[in-house]
N, C-alpha and C positions, 0 to 999 in steps of 0.2 A: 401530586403528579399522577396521570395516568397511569396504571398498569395494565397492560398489555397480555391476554392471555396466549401463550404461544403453545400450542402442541404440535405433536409428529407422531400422532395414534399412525400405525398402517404406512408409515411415510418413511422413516426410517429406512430402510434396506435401499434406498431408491439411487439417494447421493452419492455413497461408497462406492456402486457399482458404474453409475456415470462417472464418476473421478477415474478409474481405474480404467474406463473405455478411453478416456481422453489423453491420460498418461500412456496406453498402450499406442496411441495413434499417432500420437507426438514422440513419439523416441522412435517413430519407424522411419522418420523423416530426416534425423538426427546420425549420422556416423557416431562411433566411436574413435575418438582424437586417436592420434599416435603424441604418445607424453614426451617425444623425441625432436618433433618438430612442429608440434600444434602451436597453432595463430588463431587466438579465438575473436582479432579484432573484426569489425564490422566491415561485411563486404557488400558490395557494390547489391543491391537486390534487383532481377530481372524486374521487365515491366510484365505487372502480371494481368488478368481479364477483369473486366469491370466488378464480376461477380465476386472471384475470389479479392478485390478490394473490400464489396462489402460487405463479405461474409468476415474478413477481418477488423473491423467498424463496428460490426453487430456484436463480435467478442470482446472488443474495447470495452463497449458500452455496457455488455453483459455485467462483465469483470467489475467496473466500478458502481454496478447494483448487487452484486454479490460480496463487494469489497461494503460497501456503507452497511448493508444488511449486516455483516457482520459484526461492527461496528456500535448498528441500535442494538444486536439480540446480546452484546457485549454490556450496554447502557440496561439493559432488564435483567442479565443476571448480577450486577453490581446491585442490585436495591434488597439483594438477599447475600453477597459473598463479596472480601474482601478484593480491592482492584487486583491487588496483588497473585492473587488464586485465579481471576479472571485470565492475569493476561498470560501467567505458567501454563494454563490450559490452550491457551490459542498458540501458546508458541510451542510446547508438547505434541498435543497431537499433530499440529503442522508437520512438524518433524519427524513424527511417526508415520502419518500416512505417505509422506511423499518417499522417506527411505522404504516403509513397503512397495508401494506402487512401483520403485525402479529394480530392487530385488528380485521381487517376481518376475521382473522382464530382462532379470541376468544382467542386467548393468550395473557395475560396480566402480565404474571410474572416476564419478562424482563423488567417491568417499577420499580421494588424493589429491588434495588441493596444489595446486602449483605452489601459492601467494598466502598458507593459512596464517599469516598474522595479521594479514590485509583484512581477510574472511573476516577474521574473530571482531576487527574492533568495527567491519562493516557491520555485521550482526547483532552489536552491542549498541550503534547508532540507531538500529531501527527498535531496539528494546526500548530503548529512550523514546522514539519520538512515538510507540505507542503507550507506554507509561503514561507521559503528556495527557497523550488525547485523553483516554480512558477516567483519568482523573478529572481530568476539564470536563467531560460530556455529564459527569454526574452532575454536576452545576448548570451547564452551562449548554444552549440547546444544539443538537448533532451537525447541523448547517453550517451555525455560529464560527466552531471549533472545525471544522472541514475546509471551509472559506478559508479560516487565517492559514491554515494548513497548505495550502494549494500557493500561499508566498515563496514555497522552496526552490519551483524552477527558475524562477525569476532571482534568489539569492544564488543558485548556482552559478551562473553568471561571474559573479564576485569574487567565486571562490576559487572556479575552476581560473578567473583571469591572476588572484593569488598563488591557487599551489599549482596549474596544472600551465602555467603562461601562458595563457591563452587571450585573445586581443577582447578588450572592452570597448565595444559601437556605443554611437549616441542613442542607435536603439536602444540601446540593451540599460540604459541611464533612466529615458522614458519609461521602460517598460518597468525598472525597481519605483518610479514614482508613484505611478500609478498603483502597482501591486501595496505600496505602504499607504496612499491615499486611500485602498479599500480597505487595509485592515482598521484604519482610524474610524471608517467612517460604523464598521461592526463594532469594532470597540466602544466610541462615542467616549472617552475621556472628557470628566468633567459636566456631564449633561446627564448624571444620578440613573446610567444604568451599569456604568462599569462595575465590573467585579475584576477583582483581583486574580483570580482563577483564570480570565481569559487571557491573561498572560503565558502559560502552559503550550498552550497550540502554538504560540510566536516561540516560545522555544523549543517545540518539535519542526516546526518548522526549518530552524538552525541545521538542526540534525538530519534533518531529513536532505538536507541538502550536501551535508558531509556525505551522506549515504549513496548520496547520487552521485558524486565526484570519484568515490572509491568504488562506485561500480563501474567507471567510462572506465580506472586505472585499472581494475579486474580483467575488462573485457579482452587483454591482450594476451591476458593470462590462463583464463580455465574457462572451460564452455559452461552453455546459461544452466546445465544439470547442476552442474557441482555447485553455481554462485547459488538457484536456488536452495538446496537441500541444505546447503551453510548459511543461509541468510537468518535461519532459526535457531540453528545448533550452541552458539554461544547464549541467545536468550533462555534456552531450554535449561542448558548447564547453569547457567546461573541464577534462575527463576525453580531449578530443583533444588539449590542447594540453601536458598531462602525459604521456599514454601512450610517449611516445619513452622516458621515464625507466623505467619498469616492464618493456618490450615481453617477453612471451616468446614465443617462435614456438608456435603451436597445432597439437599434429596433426592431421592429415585430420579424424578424426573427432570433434575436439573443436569447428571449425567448427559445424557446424550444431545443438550442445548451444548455444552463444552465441547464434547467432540466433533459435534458440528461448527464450532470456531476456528477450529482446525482447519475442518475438509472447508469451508469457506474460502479462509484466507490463502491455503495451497492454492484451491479452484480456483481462485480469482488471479494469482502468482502465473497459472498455468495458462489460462488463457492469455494473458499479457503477453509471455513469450512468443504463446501460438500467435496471435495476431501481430506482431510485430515481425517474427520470421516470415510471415506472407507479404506484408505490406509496404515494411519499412516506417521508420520513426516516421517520416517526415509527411506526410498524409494522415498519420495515425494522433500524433500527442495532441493537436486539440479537440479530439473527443476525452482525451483523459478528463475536460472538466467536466464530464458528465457527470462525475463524483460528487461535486458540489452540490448538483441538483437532486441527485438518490439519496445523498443524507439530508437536504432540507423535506424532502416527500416522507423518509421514514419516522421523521422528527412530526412533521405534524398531522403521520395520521396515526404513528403510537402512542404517540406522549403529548400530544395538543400542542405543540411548542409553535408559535406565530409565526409567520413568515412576515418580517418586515418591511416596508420599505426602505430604510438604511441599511439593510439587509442586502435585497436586491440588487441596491446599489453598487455596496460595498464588492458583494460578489460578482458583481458585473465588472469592475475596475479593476480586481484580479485576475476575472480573465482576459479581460485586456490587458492587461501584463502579459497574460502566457502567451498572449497569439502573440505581442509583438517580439518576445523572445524568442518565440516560434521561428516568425516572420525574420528575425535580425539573424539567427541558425543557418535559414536555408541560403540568404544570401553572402 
């Protein structure tokens, strides 16, 4: 496998200080709930100017190349440190920069959850479904594990029409065929390239979907501060009080590769919100699968990893799933 030489000579100071201009920009926009009568469901979003649409398009898009980037520079520090220690670090510092960032700016009412049992086992679902990937990607190429990943919106569907009684369209039947049609066709079952590993991502996928169901039931409950800054805190606890068992010592310069998994994954958290309080879901979610495509780019220009044609396929038949989910949503 390729390795990938990655420095941050002179770079360093750079990220922190944009993270924290963007966490100050964003909570200026943001009230402070009253805990007495706050409704944090989704409301009606004005029509906004063309520009502020795609300057919230360009944050999507940003978001999931800073989200996959996180993701490969997570795939290069596993080839030196246990997954385990990899992913205590992404969901640690996560949790530290974003409880700084809102500290400093005097806000404290993201530490009182309305709903924290909901929080705990939402938090617990996203621990899981990056366990998954992180374990899968050592194996298995970054795109590969992305693609089946990106089957969640399309299981939500199922889940929310089970626990959330929510009605199930013929779209929405389409669009699961489709989406398990691509994962077949990246899998390739029986045609001597399956590995067993890429089962992983079909089960964060699962989870990933629990996770998205319990943030629609969050959102009536606590604003997107508090869901962020919790959506780590139960991995953090729980990934601190494993790490004795994993620990391997990091060298000098593999520090601040870790804490930059952190301010990544926040960055990436934080713009999501930004661009979705400008724009609204329904314009915004089908660039989410821009993801798809930043992890097969980072896949094959760090690590050589092919872009196939059953590949292309398959990821193209997922996101046809998403749109028509998408599309079955808005009507």
């Amino acid at each position: 496998m390729k390795k990938p030489k990655i420095t941050f000579s002179g770079f360093i100071p750079a990220p922190p200080l944009l993270f924290f201009r963007m966490v100050r920009a964003m909570l200026a926009d943001i009230p402070v709930p009253s805990r007495d009568n706050a409704d944090f469901s989704d409301r009606a979003m004005p029509d906004t100017p063309s520009t502020a649409r795609a300057r919230a398009v360009l944050l999507v898009v940003a978001a999931c190349f800073l989200l996959a980037g996180m993701d490969a520079l997570g795939k290069h520090l596993m080839q030196h440190l246990p997954a385990a220690q990899v992913v205590w670090a992404r969901y640690s510092f996560h949790t530290l920069l974003v409880g700084l960032a809102f500290g400093l700016q005097h806000r404290h009412d993201f530490l009182r959850p309305r709903r924290p049992g909901l929080q705990l086992v939402r938090g617990l679902c996203l621990l899981g479904v990056t366990f998954g990937i992180y374990l899968a990607i050592r194996r298995i190429p970054l795109g590969d594990a992305t693609a089946i990943l990106f089957l969640a919106p399309i299981l939500v569907t199922l889940l929310a029409a089970r626990l959330l009684h929510e009605a199930v369209r013929p779209l929405h039947w389409l669009a699961l065929g489709l989406g398990l049609a691509g994962v077949l066709l990246i899998l390739r079952p029986g045609f001597g390239r399956f590995d067993p590993v890429m089962l992983l991502p079909l089960g964060s996928a699962l989870l990933l979907a629990f996770y998205f169901v319990l943030t629609r039931l969050l959102r009536h409950h606590d604003s997107e501060l508090t869901t962020l800054f919790h959506t780590t805190v139960g991995g953090t606890l729980v990934m601190s009080l494993a790490i004795p068992l994993y620990w391997v010592r990091p060298a000098p310069e593999e520090w601040p590769l870790l804490a930059l998994m952190g301010l990544m994954g926040a960055g990436g958290h934080l713009m999501l919100i930004r661009a979705f309080r400008t724009a609204g879901a329904a314009g915004l979610s089908p660039w989410l699968n821009t993801q798809i495509l930043a992890a097969s780019l980072y896949g094959a220009w760090l690590y050589g990893e092919p872009v196939t044609l059953p590949f292309l396929a398959g990821a193209g038949l997922i996101v046809a799933g998403g749109l028509v989910t998408w599309r079955a949503g808005r009507h």
